[in-house]
py3Dmol code that shows the C-alpha trace and the ligand (Angstrom):
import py3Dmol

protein = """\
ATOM      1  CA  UNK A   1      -3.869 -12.737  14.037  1.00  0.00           C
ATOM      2  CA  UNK A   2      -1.678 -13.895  11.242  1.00  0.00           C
ATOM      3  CA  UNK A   3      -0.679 -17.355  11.301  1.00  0.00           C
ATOM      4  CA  UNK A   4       3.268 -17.504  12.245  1.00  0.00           C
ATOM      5  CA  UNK A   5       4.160 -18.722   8.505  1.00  0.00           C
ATOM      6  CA  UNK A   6       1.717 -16.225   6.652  1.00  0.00           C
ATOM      7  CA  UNK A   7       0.036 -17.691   3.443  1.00  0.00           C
ATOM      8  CA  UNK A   8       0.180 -15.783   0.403  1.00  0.00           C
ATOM      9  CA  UNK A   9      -1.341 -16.753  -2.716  1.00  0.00           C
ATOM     10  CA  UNK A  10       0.475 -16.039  -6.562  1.00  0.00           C
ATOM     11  CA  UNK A  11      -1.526 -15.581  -8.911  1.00  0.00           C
ATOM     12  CA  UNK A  12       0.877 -15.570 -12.177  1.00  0.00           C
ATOM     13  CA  UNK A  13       1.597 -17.058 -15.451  1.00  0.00           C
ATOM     14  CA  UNK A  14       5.183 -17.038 -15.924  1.00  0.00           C
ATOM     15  CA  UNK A  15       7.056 -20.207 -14.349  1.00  0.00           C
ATOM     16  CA  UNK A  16      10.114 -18.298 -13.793  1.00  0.00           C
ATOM     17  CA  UNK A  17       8.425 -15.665 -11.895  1.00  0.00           C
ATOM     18  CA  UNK A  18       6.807 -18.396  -9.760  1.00  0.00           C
ATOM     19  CA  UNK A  19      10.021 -20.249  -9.424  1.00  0.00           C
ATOM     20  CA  UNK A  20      12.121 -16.857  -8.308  1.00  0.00           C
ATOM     21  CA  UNK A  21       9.569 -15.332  -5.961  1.00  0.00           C
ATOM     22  CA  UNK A  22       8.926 -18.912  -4.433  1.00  0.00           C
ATOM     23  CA  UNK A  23      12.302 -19.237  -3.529  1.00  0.00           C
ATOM     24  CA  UNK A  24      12.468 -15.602  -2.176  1.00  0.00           C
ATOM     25  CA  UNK A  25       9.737 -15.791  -0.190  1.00  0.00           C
ATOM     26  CA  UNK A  26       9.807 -19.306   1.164  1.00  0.00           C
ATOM     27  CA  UNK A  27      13.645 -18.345   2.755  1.00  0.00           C
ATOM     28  CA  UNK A  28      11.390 -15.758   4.822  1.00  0.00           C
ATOM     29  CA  UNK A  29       8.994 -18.040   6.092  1.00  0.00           C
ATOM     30  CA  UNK A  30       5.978 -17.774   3.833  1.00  0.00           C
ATOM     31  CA  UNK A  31       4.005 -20.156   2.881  1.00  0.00           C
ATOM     32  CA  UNK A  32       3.591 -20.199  -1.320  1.00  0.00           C
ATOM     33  CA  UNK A  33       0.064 -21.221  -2.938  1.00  0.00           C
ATOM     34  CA  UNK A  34       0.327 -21.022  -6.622  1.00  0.00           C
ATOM     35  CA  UNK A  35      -1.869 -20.289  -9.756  1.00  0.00           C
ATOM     36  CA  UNK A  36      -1.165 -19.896 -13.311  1.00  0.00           C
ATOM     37  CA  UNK A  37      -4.933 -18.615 -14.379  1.00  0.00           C
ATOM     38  CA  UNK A  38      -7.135 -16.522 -12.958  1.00  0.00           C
ATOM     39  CA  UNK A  39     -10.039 -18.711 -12.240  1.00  0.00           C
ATOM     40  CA  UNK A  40      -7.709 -20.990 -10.612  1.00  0.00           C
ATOM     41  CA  UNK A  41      -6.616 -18.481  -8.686  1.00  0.00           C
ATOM     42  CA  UNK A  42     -10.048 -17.379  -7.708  1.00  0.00           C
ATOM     43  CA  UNK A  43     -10.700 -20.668  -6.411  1.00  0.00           C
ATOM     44  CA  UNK A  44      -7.391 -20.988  -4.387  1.00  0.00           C
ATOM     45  CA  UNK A  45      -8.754 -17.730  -3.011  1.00  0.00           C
ATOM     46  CA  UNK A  46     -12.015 -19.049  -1.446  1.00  0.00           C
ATOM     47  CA  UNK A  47     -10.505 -22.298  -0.142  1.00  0.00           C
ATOM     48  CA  UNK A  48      -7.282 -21.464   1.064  1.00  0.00           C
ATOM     49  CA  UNK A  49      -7.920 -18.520   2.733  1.00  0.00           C
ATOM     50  CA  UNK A  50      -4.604 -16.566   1.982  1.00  0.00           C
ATOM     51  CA  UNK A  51      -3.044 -14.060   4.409  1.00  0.00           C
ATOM     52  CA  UNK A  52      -1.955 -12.059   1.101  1.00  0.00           C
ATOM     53  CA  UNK A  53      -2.704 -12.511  -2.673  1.00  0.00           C
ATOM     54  CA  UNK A  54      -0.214 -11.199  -5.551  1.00  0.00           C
ATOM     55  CA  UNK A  55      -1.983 -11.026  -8.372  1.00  0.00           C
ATOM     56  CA  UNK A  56      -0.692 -10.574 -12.253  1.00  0.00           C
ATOM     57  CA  UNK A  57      -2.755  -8.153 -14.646  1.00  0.00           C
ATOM     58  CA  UNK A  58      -1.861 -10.001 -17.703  1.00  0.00           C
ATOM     59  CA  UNK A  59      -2.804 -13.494 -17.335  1.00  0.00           C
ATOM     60  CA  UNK A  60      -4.045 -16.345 -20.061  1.00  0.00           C
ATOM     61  CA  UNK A  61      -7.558 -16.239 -19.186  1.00  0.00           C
ATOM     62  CA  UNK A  62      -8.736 -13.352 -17.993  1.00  0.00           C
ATOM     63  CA  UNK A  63      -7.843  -9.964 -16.808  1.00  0.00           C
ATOM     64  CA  UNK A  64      -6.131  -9.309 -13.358  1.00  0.00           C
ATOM     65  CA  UNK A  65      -8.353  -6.788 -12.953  1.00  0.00           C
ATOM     66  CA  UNK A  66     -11.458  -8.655 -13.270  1.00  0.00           C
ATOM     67  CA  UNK A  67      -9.980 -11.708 -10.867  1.00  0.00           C
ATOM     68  CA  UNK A  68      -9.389  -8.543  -8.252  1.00  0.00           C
ATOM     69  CA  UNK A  69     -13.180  -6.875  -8.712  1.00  0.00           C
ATOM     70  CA  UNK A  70     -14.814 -10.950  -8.301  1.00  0.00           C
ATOM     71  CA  UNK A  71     -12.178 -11.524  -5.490  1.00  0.00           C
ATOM     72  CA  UNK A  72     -13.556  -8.275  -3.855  1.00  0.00           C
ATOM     73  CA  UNK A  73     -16.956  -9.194  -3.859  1.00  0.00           C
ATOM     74  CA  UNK A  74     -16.646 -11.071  -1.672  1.00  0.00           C
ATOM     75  CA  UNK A  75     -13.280 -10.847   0.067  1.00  0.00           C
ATOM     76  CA  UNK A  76     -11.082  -8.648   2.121  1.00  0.00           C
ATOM     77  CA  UNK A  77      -7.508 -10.258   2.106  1.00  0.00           C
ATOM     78  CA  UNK A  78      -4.973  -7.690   0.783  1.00  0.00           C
ATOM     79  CA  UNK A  79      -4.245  -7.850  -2.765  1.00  0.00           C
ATOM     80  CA  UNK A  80      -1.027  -6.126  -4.585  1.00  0.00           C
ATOM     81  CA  UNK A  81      -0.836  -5.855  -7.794  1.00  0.00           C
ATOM     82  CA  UNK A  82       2.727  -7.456 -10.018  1.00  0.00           C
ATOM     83  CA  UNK A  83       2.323  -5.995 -13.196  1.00  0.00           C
ATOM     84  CA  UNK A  84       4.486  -4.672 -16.002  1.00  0.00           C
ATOM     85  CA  UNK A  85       1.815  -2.318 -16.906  1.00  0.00           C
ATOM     86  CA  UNK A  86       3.553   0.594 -15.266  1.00  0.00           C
ATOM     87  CA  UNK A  87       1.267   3.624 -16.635  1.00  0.00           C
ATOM     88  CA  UNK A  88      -0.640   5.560 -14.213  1.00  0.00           C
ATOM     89  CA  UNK A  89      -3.848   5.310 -15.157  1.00  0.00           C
ATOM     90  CA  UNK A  90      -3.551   1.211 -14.554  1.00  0.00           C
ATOM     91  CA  UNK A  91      -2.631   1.633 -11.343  1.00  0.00           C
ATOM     92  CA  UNK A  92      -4.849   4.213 -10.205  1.00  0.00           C
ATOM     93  CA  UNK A  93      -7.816   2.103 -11.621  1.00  0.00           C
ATOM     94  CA  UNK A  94      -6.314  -0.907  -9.947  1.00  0.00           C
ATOM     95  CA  UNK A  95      -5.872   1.095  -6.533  1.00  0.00           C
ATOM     96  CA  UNK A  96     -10.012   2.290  -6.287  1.00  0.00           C
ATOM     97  CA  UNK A  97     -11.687  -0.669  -7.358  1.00  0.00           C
ATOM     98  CA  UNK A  98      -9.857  -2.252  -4.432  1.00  0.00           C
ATOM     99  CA  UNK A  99      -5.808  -3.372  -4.919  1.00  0.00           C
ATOM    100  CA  UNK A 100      -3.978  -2.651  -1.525  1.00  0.00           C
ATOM    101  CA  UNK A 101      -1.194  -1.684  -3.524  1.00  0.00           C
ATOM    102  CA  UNK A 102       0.788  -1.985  -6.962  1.00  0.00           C
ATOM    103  CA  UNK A 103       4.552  -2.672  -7.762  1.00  0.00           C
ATOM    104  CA  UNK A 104       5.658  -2.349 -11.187  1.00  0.00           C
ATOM    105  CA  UNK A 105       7.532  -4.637 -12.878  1.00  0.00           C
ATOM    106  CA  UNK A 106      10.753  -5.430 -12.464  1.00  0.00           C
ATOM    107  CA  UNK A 107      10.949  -4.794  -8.155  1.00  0.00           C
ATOM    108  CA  UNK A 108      13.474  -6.240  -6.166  1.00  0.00           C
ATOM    109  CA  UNK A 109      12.186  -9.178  -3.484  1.00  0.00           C
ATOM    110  CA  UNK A 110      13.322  -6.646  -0.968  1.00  0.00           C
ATOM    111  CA  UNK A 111      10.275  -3.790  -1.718  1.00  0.00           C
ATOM    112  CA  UNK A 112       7.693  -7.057  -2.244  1.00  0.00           C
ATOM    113  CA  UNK A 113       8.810  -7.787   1.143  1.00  0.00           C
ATOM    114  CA  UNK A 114       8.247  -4.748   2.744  1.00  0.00           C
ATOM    115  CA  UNK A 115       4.759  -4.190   0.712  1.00  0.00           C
ATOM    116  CA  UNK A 116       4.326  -7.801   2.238  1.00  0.00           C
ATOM    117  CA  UNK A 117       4.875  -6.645   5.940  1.00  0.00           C
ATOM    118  CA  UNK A 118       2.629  -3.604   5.547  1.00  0.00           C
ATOM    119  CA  UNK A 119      -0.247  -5.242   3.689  1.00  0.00           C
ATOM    120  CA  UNK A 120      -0.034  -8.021   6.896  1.00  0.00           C
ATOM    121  CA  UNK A 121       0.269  -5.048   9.855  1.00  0.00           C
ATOM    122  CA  UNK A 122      -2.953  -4.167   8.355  1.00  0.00           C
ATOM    123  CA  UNK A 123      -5.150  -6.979   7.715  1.00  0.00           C
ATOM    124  CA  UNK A 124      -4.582  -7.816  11.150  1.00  0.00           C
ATOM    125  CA  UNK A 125      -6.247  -4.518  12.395  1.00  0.00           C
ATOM    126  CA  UNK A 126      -9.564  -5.066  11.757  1.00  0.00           C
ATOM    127  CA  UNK A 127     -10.941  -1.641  12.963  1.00  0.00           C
ATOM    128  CA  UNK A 128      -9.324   2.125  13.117  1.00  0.00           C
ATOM    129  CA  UNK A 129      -9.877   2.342  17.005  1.00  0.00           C
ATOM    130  CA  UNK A 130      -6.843  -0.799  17.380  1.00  0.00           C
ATOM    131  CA  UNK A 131      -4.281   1.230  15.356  1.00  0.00           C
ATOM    132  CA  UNK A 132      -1.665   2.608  17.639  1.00  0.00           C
ATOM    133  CA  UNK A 133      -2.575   6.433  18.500  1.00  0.00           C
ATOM    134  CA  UNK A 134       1.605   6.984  18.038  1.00  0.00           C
ATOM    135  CA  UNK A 135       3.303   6.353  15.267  1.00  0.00           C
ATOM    136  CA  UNK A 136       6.898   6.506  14.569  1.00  0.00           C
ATOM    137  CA  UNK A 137       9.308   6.025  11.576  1.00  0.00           C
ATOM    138  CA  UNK A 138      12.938   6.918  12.058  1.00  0.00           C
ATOM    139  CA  UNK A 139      12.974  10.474  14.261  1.00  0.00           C
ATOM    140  CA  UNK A 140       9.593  11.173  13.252  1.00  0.00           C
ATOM    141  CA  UNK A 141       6.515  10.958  15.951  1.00  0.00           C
ATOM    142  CA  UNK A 142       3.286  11.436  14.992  1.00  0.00           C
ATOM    143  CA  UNK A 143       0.898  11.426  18.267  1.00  0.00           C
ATOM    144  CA  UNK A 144      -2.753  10.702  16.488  1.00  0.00           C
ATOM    145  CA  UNK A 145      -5.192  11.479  19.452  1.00  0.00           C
ATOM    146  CA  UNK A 146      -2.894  14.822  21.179  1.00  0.00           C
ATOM    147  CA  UNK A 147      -2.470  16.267  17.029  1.00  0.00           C
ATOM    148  CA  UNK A 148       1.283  16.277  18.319  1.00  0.00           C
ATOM    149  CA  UNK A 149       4.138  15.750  16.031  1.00  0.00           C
ATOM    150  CA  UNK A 150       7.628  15.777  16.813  1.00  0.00           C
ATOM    151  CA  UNK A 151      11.037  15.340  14.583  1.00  0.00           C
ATOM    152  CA  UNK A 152      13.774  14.332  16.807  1.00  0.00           C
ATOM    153  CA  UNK A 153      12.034  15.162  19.891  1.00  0.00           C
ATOM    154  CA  UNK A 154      11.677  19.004  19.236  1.00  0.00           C
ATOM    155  CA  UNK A 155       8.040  19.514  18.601  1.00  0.00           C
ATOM    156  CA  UNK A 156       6.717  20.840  14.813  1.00  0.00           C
ATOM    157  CA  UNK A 157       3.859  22.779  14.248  1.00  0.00           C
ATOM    158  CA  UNK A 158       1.790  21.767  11.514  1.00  0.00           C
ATOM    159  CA  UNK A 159      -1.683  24.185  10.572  1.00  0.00           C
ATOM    160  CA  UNK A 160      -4.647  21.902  10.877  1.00  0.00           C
ATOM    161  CA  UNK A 161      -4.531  21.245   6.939  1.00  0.00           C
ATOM    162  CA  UNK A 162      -1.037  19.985   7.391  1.00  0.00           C
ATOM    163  CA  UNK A 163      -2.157  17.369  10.195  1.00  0.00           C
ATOM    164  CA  UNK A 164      -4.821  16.443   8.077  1.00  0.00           C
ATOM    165  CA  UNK A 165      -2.720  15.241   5.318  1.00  0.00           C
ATOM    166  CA  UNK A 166      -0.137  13.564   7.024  1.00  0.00           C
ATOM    167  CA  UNK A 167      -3.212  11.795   9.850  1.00  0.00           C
ATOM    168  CA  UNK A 168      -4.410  10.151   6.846  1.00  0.00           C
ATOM    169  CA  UNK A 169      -1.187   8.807   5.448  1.00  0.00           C
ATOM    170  CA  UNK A 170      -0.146   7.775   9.128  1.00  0.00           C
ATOM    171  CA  UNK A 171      -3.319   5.740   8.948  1.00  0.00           C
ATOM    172  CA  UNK A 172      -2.196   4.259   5.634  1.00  0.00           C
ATOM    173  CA  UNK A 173       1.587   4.251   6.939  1.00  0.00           C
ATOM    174  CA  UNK A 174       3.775   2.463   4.193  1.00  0.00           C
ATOM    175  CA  UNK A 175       0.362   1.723   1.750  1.00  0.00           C
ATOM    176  CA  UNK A 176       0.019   4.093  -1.158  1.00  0.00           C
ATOM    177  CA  UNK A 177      -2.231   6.635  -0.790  1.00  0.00           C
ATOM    178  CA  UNK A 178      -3.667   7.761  -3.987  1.00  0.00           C
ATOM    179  CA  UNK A 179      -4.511  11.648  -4.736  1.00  0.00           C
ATOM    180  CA  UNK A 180      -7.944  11.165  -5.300  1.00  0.00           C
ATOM    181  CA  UNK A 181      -8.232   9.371  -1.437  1.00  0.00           C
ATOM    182  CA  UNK A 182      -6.133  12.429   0.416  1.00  0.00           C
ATOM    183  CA  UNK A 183      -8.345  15.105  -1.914  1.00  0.00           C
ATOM    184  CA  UNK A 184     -11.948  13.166  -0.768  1.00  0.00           C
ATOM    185  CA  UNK A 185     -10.798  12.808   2.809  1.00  0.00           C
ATOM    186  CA  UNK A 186      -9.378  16.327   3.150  1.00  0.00           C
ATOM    187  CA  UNK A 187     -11.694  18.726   1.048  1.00  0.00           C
ATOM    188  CA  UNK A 188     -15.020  16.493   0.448  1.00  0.00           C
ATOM    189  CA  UNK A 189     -16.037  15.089  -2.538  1.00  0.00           C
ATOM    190  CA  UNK A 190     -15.755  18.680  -3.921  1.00  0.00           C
ATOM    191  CA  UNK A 191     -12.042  18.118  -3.895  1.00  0.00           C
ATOM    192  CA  UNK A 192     -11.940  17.240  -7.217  1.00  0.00           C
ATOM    193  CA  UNK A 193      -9.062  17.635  -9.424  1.00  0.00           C
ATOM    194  CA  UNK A 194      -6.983  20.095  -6.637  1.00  0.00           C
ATOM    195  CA  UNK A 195      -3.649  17.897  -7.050  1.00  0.00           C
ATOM    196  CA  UNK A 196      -1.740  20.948  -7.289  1.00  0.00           C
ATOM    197  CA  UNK A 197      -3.173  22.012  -3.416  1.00  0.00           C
ATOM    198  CA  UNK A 198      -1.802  18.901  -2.883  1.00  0.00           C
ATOM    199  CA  UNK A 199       1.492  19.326  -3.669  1.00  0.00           C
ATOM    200  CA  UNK A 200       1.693  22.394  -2.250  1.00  0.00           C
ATOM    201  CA  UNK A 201       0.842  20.770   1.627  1.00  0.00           C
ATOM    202  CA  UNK A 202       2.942  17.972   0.879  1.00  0.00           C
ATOM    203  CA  UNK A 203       6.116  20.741  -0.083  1.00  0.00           C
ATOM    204  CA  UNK A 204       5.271  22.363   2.992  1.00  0.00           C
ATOM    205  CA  UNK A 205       5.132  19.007   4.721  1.00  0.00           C
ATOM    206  CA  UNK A 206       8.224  17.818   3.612  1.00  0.00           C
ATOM    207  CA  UNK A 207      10.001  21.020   4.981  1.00  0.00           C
ATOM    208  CA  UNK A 208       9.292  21.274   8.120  1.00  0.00           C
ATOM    209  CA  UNK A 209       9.787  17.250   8.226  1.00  0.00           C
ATOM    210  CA  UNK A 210      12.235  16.312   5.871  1.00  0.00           C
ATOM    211  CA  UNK A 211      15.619  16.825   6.716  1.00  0.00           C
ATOM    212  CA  UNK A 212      16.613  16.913   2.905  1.00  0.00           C
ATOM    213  CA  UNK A 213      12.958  17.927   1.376  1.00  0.00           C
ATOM    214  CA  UNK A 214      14.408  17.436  -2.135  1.00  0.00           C
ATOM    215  CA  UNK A 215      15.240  13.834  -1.172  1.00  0.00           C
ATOM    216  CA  UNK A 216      12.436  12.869   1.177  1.00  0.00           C
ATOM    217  CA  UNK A 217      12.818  10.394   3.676  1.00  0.00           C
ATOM    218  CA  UNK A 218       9.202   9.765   4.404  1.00  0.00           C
ATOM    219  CA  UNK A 219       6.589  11.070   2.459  1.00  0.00           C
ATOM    220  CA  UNK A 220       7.206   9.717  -0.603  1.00  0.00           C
ATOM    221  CA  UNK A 221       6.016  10.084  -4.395  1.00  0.00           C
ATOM    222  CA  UNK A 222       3.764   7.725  -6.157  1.00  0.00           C
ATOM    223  CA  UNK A 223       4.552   9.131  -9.203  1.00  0.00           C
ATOM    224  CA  UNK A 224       1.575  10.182 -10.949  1.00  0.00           C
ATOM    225  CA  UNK A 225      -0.511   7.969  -8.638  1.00  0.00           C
ATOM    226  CA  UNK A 226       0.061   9.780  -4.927  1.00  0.00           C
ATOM    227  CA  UNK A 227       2.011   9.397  -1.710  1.00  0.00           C
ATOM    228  CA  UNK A 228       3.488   7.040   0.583  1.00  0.00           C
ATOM    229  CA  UNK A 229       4.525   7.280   3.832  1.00  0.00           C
ATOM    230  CA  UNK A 230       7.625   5.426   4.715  1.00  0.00           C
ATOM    231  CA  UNK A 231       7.974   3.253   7.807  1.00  0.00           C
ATOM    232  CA  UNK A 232      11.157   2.514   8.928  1.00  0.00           C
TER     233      UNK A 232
END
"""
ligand_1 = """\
1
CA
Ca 1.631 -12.323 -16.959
"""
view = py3Dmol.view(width=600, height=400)
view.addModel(protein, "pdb")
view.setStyle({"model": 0}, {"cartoon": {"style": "trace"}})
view.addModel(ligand_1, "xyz")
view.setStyle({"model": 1}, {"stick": {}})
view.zoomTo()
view.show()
């Protein structure tokens, strides 16, 4: 379990990004490590033991992406990624070789918070059999082992396809899910490039889920990157 005050490690080069996110986070009980450099970093890694790490891309002396592929050699603690680099492709790469997740530059303290909560819920399940077989998020129920889901208690058929999808992103509930994950797990490696099925399962998802599917409530866009499923 996570310790009551969880300890997350910064890894970034601007002071006054330090400064504000220290504050923010510290008035919610976490406990701030901090590094400027990425070898620093690196090293506050392996002898701090942080719940959480929030890592920088650009930093002074070497890529964020390289200080996540040497911290994932060897390390599981869930890394998200603070970067101004907001194209796709950056996150995407950041995602598979092994970022938990990836807010863009400028968020608000309230969505690192929540990315935060999520990326905690899940270190501390350290196998699939321990997550909760029901999930729920606002009037949404998902029932995992009976394939039952329910949207204010009236039940919702979904065709096995349809489960598929949204079993995985239950799984994941509130991480971002990228396309390429949902197109392995569902179709096989031969999934390929088939965003558009995608988008098609997740339109047909949203409307027999969402009460506004135009404005979705919980299966959310990653633009160009994939989908997220909200937890309330
Ligand atoms: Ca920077």
């Amino acid at each position: 379990m996570a310790a009551i005050y969880p300890t997350i490690l910064m890894i970034e080069d601007e002071e006054h990004i330090r400064r504000f996110l220290r504050h923010s986070l510290e008035s919610q009980d976490f406990r701030l490590i901090e590094s400027a450099t990425g070898a620093e970093g690196l090293t506050l890694a392996a002898s701090h033991h942080p719940d959480v790490i929030l890592l920088d891309l650009g930093l002074p002396d070497m890529d964020g992406l390289e200080v996540l592929q040497r911290c994932r050699s060897w390390n599981t603690t869930p890394i998200i990624i603070l970067s101004a680099r907001g194209k796709d492709q950056d996150k995407i790469h950041a995602l598979e070789i092994g970022a938990d997740d990836y807010l863009t530059k400028p968020f608000s303290v309230g969505e690192l918070t929540a990315r935060i909560k999520v990326a905690l819920r899940h270190s501390n399940r350290p196998n699939a059999a321990s997550i909760e077989t029901v999930f729920k998020s606002g009037s949404l129920m998902v029932d995992m082992q009976e394939h039952r889901v329910t949207l204010n208690d009236q039940p919702v058929h979904l065709t096995p396809t349809e489960f598929k999808l949204l079993a995985i992103l239950v799984r994941k509930a509130g991480r971002l899910v990228t396309w390429k994950e949902l197109l392995g797990d569902i179709w096989g490696p031969t999934g390929g490039d088939s965003t558009h099925y995608l988008r098609i399962y997740i339109s047909q998802l949203r409307h027999k889920l969402e009460e506004n599917p135009a404005r979705p409530r919980y299966l959310i866009t990653e633009a160009g990157v994939g989908y997220r499923l909200n937890v309330d």
